[in-house]
N, C-alpha and C positions, 0 to 999 in steps of 0.2 A: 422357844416361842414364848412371848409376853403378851400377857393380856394388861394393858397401861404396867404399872412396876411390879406386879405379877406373876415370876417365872411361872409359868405352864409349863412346859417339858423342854427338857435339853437331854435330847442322844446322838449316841453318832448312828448314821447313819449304813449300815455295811449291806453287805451283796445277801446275807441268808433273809433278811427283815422281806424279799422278794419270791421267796423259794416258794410261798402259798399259789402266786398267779405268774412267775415266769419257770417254763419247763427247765429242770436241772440241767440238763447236754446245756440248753440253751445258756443259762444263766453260768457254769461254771467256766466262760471263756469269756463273758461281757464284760464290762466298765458302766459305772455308773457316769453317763455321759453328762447331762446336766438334769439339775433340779430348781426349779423356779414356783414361788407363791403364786396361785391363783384367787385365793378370796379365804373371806368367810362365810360360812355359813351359820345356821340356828345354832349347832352346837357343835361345831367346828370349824377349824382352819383347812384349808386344802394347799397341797402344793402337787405338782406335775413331773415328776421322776421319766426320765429317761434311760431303757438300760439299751444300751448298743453292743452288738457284737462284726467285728470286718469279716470277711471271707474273701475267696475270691470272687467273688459273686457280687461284691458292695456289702456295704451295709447294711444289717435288718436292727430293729429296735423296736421295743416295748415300750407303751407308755401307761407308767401308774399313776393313779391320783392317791395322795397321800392323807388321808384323814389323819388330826389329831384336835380330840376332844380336851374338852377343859380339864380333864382329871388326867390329860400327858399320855392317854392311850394311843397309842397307833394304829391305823388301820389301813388296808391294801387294797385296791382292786385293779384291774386292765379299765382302760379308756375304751369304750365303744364306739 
């Protein structure tokens, strides 16, 4: 993430950065399905994390919104 030629944060991304708001059973059979920017805000970036898991049942998925402030912190919640 750049703020104009600014690096702000580069990480990667992996499946435990989720462990706080998607359940373990759940989370230790999913994929990180997609992840797309939403905006900014006052003092952060947001993006939209999708985590999927198949069954036979179809698919269930989570969706996180992904904070990260100017100082590269990251942050998690569930989508309401």
């Amino acid at each position: 993430v750049f703020q104009g030629k600014e690096k702000i944060c580069s990480k990667d991304i992996t499946r435990d950065m989720f462990s706080e708001v998607v359940p373990a059973n759940f989370l230790n059979h999913s994929i990180l399905s997609d992840m797309s920017f939403v905006g900014v805000g006052t003092d952060c970036y947001f993006y939209r994390a999708v985590i999927c898991s198949a069954s036979s049942h179809g698919a269930s998925c989570y969706y996180v919104k992904i904070g990260i402030n100017r100082e590269g912190a990251l942050s998690f919640r569930l989508y309401q």
